[in-house]
C-alpha positions as CSV (number, residue, x, y, z in Angstrom):
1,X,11.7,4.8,16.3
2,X,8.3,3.3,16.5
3,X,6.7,1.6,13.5
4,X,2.9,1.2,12.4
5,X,2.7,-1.4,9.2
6,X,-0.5,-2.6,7.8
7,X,-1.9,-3.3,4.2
8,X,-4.6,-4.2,2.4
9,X,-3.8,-8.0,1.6
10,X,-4.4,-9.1,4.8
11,X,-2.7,-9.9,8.0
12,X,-0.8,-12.9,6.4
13,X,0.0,-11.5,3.1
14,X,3.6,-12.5,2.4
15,X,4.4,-8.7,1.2
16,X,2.8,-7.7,4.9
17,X,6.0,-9.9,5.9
18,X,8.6,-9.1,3.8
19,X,7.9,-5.4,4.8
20,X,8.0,-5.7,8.2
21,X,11.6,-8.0,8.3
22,X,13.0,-4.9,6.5
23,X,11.5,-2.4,8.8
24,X,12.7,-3.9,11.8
25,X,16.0,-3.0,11.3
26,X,14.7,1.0,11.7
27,X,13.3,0.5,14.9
28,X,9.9,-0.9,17.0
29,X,7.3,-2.6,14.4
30,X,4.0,-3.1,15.2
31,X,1.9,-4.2,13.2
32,X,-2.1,-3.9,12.9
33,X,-3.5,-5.2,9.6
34,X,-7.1,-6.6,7.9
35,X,-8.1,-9.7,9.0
36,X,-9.0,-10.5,5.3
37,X,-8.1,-9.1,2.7
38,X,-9.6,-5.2,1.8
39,X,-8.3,-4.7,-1.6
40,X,-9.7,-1.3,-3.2
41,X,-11.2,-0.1,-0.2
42,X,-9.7,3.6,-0.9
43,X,-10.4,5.4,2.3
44,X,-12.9,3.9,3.7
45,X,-13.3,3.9,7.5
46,X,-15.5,1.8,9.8
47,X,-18.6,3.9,11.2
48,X,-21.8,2.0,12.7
49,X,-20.3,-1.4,13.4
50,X,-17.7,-2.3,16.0
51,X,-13.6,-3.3,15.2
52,X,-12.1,-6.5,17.1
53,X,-8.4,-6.7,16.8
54,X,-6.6,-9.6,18.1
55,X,-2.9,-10.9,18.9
56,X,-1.5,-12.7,16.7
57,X,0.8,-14.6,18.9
58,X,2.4,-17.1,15.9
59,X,3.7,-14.0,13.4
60,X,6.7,-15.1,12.2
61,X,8.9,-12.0,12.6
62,X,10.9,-12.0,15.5
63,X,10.4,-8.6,17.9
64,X,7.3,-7.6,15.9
65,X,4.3,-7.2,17.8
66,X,1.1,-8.4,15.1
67,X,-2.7,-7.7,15.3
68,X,-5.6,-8.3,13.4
69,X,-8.0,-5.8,12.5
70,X,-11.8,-6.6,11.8
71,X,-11.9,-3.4,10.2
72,X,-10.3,-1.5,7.0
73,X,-7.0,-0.6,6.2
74,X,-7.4,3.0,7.5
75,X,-9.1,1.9,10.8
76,X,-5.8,0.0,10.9
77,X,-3.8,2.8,11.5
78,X,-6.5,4.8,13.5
79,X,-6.8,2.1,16.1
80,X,-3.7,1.0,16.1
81,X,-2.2,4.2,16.9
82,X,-4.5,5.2,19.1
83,X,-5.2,2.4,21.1
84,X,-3.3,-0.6,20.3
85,X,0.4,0.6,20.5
86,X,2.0,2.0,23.6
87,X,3.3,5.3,22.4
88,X,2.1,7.0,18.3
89,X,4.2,6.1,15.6
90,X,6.8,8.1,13.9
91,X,6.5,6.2,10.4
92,X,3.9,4.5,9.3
93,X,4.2,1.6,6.3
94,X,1.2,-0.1,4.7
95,X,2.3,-2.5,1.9
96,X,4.0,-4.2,0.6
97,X,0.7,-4.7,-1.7
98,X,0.5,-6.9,-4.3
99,X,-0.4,-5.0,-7.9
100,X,0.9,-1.4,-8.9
101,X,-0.3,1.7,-6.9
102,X,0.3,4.6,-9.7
103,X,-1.7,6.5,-11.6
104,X,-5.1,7.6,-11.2
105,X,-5.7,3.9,-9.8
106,X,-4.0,5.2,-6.8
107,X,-8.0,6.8,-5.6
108,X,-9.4,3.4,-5.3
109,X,-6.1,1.7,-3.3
110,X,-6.7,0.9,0.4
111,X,-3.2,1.4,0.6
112,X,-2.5,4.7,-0.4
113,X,-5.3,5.2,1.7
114,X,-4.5,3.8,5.1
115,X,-0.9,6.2,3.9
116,X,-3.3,9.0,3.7
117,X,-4.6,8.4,7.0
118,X,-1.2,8.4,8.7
119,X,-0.8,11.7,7.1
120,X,-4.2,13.2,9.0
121,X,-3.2,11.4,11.9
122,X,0.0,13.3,11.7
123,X,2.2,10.5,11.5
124,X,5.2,9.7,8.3
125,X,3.4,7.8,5.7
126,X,5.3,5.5,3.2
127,X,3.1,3.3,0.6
128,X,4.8,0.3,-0.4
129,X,3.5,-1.9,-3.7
130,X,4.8,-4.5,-6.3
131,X,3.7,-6.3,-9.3
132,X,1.0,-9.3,-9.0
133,X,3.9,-11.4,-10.1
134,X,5.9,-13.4,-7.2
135,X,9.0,-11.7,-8.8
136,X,10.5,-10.2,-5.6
137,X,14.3,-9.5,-6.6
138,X,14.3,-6.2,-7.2
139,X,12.1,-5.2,-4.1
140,X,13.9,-7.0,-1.9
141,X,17.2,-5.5,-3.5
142,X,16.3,-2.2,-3.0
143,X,13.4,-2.0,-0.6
144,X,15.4,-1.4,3.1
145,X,17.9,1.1,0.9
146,X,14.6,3.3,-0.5
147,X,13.4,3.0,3.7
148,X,16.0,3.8,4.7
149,X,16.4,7.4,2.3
150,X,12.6,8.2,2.8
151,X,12.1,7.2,6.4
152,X,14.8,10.2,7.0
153,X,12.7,12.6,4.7
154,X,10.0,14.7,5.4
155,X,7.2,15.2,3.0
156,X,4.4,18.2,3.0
157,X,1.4,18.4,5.1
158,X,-1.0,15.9,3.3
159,X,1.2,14.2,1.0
160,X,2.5,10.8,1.3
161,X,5.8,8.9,-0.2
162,X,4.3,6.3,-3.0
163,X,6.8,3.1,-4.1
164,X,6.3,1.1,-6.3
165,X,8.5,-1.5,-7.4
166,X,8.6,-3.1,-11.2
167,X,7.7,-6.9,-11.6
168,X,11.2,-7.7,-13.1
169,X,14.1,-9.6,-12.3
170,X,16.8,-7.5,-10.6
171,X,18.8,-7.8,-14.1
172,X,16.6,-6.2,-15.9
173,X,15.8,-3.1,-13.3
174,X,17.2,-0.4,-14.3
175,X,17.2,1.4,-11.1
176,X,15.6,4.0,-9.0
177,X,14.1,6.9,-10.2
178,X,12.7,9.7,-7.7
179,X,10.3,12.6,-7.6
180,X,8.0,10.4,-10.1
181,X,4.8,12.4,-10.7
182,X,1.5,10.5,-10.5
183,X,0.4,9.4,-14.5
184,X,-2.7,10.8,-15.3
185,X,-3.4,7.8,-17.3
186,X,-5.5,4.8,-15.8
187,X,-3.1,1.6,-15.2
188,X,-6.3,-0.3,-15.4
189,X,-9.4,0.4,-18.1
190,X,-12.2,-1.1,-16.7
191,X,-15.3,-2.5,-18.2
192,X,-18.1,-4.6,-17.1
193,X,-19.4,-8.0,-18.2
194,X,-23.0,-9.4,-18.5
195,X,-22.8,-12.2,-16.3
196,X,-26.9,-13.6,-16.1
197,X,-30.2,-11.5,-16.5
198,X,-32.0,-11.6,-13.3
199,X,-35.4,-11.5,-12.5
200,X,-37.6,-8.5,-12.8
201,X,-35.6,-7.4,-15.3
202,X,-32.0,-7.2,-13.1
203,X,-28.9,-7.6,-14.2
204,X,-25.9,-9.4,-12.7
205,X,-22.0,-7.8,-13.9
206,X,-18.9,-8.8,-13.2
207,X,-15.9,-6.0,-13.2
208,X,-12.8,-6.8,-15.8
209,X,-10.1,-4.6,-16.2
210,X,-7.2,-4.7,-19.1
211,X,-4.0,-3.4,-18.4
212,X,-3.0,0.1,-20.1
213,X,1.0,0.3,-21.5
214,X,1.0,4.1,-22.2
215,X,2.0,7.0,-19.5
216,X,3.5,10.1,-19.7
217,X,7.3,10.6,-19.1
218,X,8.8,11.9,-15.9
219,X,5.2,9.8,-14.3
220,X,5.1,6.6,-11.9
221,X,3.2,4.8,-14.6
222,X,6.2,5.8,-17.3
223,X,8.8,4.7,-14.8
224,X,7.3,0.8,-14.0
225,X,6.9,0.7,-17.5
226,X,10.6,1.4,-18.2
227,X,11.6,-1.2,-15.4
228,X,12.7,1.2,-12.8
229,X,11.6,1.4,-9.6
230,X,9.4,5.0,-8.7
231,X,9.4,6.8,-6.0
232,X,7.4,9.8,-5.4
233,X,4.3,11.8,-3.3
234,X,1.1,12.1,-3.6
235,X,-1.0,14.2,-2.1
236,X,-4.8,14.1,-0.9
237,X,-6.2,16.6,-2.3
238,X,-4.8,16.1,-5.9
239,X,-1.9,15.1,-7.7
């Protein structure tokens, strides 16, 4: 089986590493990921500028063959599949990101959106994400076992599997839950703060969001709250 990972964190993002020592055990993993990190960048694709992508000869999975990518998570997975690796990949992973991808925040996330691009591209598309804090037991607990179930399952024209995995010590998880539906709540409420008055009358802001603790049962939102892990799909065109 060939693998495409990327991610929006960047090519040394720890979660970028984590994901790949798991997905090697499912077959070929390359991987071709931002240079820097694109946080937010939705869908975004690279138009009227050029992309470099470089080895990286010093990654520090064994087998795994690791580019850089001037360009955006999605250009990630177009030119890596297209030109960088040998043959198209059957699965593609982007994660494991750093911060919750559920509910309507899931629009803005450059990883759900390089998953998205898999899914035009025609490829298996799997979204990985975690909490922002470095509490990792329950991802790694369960993370090549949930791979392992969806890389095996098909999903609908369009769609793509969504994981997310709660920011809890494995203790305290309660487990898996699947077929989460997307909250349509907002896991973030942002606002924006007057940072200085500029001249000619301008205005300088700085984005803040506050975390929301209310979703819907039977959601992704409802399920991170709970302390399980989610799993569901999502598709492009809507919820």
């Amino acid at each position: 089986m060939k693998i495409l990972i990327t991610n929006d964190d960047g090519i040394r993002a720890d979660g970028l590493r984590r994901l790949a020592e798991a997905a090697v055990k499912f077959g070929e993993v390359w991987i071709v990921a931002p240079e820097k990190e694109r946080s937010a960048a939705s869908h975004s694709i690279t138009l009227r500028n050029t992309i470099d992508v470089y080895p990286v000869e010093d990654y520090p999975v064994p087998g795994v063959r690791a580019f850089s990518c001037s360009g955006m998570p999605a250009d990630c997975v177009r030119v890596g599949s297209l030109n960088v690796m040998d043959e198209k990949p059957d699965v593609v992973l982007t994660g494991i990101n750093k911060g919750y991808n559920v509910a309507s925040d899931i629009q803005y996330s450059a990883t759900a959106g390089a998953a998205f691009e898999a899914a035009f591209q025609g490829y298996h598309p799997i979204a990985v994400s975690e909490g922002f804090d470095d509490v990792h037991e329950t991802t790694d607990r369960y993370l090549e076992e949930i791979l392992g179930r969806l890389i095996n399952e098909s999903v609908p024209e369009g769609y793509i599997h969504n994981v997310n995995f709660p920011s809890c010590r494995l203790s305290e998880c309660r487990g898996i839950l699947y077929d989460r539906k997307v909250s349509v709540g907002m896991y973030f409420k942002d606002h924006y703060n007057v940072m200085e008055k500029l001249e000619n009358g301008g205005v300088r802001y700085m984005i803040e969001g506050v975390h929301t603790m209310v979703a819907e049962e039977g959601s992704d939102f409802r399920a991170i709250l709970d302390g399980f892990v989610s799993v569901g799909t999502v598709s492009n065109i809507g919820y």
